[in-house]
N, C-alpha and C positions, 0 to 999 in steps of 0.2 A: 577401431576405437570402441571401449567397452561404454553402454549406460553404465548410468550412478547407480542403477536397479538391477537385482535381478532380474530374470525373463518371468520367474513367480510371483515378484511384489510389484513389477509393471504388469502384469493381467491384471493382479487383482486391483490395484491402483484406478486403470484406467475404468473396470470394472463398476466401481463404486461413483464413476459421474455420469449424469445423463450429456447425451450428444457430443460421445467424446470424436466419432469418425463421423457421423452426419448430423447437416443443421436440417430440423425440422418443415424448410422453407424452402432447401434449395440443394439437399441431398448432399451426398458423400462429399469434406473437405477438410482438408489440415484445418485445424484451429490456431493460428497465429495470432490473435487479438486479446491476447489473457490484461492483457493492461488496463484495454476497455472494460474489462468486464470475464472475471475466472468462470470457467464451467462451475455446474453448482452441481454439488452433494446429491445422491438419489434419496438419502434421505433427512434432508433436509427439503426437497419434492414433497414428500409424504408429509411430513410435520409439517408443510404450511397450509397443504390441503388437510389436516385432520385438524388444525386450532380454526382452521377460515369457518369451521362449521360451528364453532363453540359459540353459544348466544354471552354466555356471562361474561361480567366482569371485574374486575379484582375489586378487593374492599368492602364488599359484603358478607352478611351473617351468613354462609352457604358453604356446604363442603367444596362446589365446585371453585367457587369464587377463593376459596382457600387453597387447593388444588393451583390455581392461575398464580397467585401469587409467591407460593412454593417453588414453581417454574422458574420463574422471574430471579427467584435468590440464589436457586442454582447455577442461573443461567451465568449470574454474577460471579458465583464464585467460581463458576469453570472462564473465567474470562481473566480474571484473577489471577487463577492457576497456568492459564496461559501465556497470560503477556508479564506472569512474575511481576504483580504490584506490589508493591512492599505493605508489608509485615504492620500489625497494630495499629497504632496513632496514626502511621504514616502513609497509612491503608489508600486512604482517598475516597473514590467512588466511582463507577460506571451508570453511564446515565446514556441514555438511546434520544435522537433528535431524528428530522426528517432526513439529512446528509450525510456524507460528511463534510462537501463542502460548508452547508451550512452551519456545522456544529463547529469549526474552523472558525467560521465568521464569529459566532455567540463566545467563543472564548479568547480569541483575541479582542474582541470589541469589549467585552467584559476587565480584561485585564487591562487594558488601555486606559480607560475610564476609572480602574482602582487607581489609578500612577497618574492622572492628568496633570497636568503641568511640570511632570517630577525631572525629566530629562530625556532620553531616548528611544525609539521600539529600533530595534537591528533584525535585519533579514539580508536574504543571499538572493541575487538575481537567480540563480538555479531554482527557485522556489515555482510553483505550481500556481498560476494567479486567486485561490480559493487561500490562501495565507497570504500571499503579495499584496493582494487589492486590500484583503481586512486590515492587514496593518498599515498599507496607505490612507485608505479612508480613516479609521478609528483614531491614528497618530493624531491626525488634521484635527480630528474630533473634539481629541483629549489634549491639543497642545503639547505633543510630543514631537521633538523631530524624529523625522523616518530616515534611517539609514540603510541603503542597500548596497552588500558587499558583493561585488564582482566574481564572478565564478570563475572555474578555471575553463576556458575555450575547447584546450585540448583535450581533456580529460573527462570534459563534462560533468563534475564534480566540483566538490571546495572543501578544502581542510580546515582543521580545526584552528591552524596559525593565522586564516585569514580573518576569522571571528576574534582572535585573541588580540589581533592589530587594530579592529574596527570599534570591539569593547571600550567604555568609559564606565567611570565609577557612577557616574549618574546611567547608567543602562536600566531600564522598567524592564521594558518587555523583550524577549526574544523568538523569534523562530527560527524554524528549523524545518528541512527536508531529509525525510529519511532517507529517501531512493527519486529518481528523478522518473516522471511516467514520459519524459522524452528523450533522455542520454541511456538511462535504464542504469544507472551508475546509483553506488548508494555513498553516503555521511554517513562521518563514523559519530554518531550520536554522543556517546558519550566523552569521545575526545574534545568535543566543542561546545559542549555542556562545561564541563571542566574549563576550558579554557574561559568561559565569560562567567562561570563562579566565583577564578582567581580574583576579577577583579570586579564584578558586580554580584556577590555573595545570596542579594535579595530579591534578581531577575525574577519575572515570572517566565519561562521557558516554554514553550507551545511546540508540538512539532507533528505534522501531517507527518503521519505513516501509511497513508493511504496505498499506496504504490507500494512500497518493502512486504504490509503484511503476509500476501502469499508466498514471500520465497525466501522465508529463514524465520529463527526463532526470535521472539520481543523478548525484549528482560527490561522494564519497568524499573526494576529496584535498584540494576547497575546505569541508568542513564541519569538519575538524579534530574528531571524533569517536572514542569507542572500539569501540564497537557499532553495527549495523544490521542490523536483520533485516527481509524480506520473506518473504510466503508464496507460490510461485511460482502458485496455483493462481488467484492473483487479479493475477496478469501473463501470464495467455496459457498458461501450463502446465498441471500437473493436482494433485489433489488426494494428502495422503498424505506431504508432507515438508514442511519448510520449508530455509528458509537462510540464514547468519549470515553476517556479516562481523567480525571483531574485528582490532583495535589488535596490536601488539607486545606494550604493557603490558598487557591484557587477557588476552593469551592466556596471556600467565606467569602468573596469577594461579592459586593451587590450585583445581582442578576435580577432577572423576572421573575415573579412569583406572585401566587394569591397572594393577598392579605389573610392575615392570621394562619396559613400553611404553615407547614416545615420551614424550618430556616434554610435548609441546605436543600432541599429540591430543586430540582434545572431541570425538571421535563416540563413539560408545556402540554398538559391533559393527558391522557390515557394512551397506555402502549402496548403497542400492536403482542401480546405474550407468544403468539405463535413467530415471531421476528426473535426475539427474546430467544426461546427455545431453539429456534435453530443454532443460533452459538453452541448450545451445548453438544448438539451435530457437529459443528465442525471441531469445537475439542474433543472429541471424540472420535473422529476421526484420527487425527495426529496422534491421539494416545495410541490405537491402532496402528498406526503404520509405522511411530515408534518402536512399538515392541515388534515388530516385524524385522525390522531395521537392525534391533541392537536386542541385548542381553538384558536390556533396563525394566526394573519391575516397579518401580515407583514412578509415579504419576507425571510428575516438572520432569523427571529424566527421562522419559518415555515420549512426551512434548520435544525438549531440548534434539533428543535422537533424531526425531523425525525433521526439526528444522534443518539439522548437521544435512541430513540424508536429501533433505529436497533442495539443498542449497547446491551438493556435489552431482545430483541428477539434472541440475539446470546448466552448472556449469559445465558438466559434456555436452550436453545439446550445443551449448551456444560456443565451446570447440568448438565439437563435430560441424556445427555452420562454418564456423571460420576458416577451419582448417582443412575438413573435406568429409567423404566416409567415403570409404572403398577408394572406387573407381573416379569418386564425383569432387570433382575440385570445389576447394570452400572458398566462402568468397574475398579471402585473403588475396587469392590469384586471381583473381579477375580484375584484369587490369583498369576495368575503368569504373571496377567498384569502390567509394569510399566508406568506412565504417565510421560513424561519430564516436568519438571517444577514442578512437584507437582500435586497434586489431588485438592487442594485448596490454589490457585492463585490468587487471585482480579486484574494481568496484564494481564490476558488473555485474546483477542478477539480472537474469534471465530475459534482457533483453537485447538484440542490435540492432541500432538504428541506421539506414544507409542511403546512398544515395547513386545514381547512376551515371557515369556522364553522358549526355547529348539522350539521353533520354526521363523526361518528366517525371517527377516522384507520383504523380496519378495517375499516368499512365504505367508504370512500374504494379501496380498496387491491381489496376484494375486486369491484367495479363494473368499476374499473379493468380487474383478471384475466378478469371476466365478459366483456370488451367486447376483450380480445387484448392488453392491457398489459400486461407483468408487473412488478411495483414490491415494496415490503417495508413492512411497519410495523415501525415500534421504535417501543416501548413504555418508558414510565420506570421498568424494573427493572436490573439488576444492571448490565446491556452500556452503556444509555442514559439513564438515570435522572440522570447526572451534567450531562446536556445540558438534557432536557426538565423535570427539575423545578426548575431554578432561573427557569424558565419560566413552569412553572405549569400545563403539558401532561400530561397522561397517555398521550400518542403522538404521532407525526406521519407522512408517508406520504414515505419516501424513494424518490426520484425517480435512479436513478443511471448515469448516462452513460459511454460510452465509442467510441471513435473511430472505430470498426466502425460506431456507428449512424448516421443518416443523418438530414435534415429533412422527409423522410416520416416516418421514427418519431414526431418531435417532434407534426410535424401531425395525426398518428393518435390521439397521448396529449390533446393539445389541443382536440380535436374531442369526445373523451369527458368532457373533464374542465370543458367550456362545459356541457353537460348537469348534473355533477354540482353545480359552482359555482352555479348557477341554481336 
């Protein structure tokens, strides 16, 4: 089974991240945990240690302090140019907070509170509790009832006909899960956008992308959204911020703010420019590895390529798991393997989540780490509990891919995990 990569654009791919074969800590190991947390950019390394040392800061009479803020608009509009925000008026805005769950929290509570009393917030049990808890809290809040539409069990997923049956004309607020960080199955965004338009025209629409942003391309202007938040630290950046995008109408809505400020400012004091800057590392990236990819010389097609490209390098890996490489049986055949979501999926990015019979998902996880894998358990409390207990599971051992890794990884996990399966 071939990668999605050449043997050329996987060197240099893997090339470009720090500890892509060893952790710092504990030496030579698969990297399986990209969900937790993506390997980060080398340089994006460089640019946090070369701003950590800059004393100034923005808003001053100073070339430098000019310099800082200059960064900062760039950084905007390579983020723009990435996640494809719409055009003009409808532009909106990027604004960086301490999360992303907590910028999650700030914009549905924000929009809760435009719509208090008005009629409904709708969400999806599939959802992440960093948008499930906001919208239960804040609905309570603002006197909105909270409705939470049932996922699909098997599929680990929910379509867009489920939100279309659960919509009312009185619907405020909505969220939304891009990709799930424990089925690894992604929402077709903008099918289910559309479908609570048809009938609530003037939702505000929210939707964590946290989990999707590293394994395909954003496009903002076809989802017809109000919100989207990523947390850069799980696209190639580092840890310590996150980043929103919001609507026109979203951003007028009352938030926090000095008195006498801007009207539309939603940062909350001074931001970190070397956090800022690295965005423009990771677009930068992608334009790179786009043009690698494809024939594309313009900038959004160069971007779009490389999503194309990392979306079909994730999905031979998570084959080649399922189904085998060489010699090594995938763990389709392992009889007392089960996969969440199914063995064959078409919403899957880059991850499988599984489960063992007659042997514990922590124990599974910690054999794994013992033998150079490193993987995660989620367990059915607060974070996962909404996945695994309608299940019937008390864990399962998340398996999580990303485009760095390669079909030696896979054969290294596969190798270990014929041992445990047996």
């Amino acid at each position: 089974m071939k990668s999605g990569f050449s043997d050329s654009v996987m060197e240099q791919v893997r090339g470009r991240f720090a500890h892509v074969e060893s952790c710092p800590f504990e030496g030579r190991r698969v990297f399986f945990e990209n969900a937790g947390g993506a390997l980060t950019l080398n340089s994006v390394v460089e640019t946090s240690a070369k701003f950590a040392a800059i004393p100034d800061n923005q808003g001053r009479a100073n070339g430098a302090s000019r310099a800082l803020v200059e960064l900062i608009e760039r950084a905007k509009a390579d983020m723009a140019l990435m996640m494809n925000a719409p055009e003009g008026a409808a532009g909106g805005q990027f604004f960086m907070g301490e999360s992303g769950t907590e910028l999650l929290f700030r914009l549905i509570m924000n929009a809760c509170l435009a719509r208090r009393g008005q009629g409904q917030v709708l969400s999806a049990s599939l959802e992440h509790p960093a948008s499930r808890s906001a919208a239960a809290r804040w609905a309570a809040e603002a006197e909105l009832h909270h409705v939470v539409i049932a996922h699909d069990d098997a599929t680990g997923t929910i379509a867009a006909a489920a939100y279309g049956e659960a919509v009312t004309e009185d619907t405020v607020v909505a969220t939304i899960v891009h990709t799930s960080p424990v089925t690894g199955m992604g929402v077709d965004v903008a099918a289910v956008s559309r479908a609570i338009r048809a009938k609530a025209p003037e939702c505000l629409i929210i939707v964590d992308g946290i989990q999707h942003a590293a394994h395909g391309a954003i496009d903002l202007a076809a989802y017809d959204v109000d919100g989207y938040v990523i947390s850069p630290y799980k696209m190639f950046s580092r840890h310590g911020f996150g980043l929103a995008w919001m609507s026109p109408v979203l951003e007028a809505v009352a938030h926090n703010a000095l008195e006498g400020g801007p009207a539309l400012n939603w940062e909350m004091g001074t931001r970190d420019t070397g956090a800022y800057a690295t965005l423009s590392d990771v677009c930068g990236y992608l334009e790179w590895l786009g043009g690698e990819v494809s024939g594309a010389t313009e900038r959004r097609a160069r971007i779009v390529a490389a999503g194309e490209a990392i979306h079909a390098q994730e999905k031979a890996l998570s084959d080649a798991m399922i189904d085998g490489v060489g010699n090594l049986a995938g763990l389709r055949e392992m009889e007392r393997v089960t996969i969440l979501g199914g063995a064959d999926n078409p919403a899957r990015e880059g991850l499988v989540s599984l489960v063992v019979e007659g042997v514990p998902s922590a124990e599974v996880v910690e054999r794994l780490n013992a033998a150079g894998i490193r993987t995660h358990l989620r367990k059915a409390d607060h974070y996962s509990g909404n996945i695994l207990t309608p299940l019937g599971l008390e864990g399962c051992v998340r398996v999580s891919m990303c485009h760095y890794n390669s079909l030696q990884d896979v054969s290294q996990f596969l190798a270990v995990m014929k041992d445990i399966a047996e």
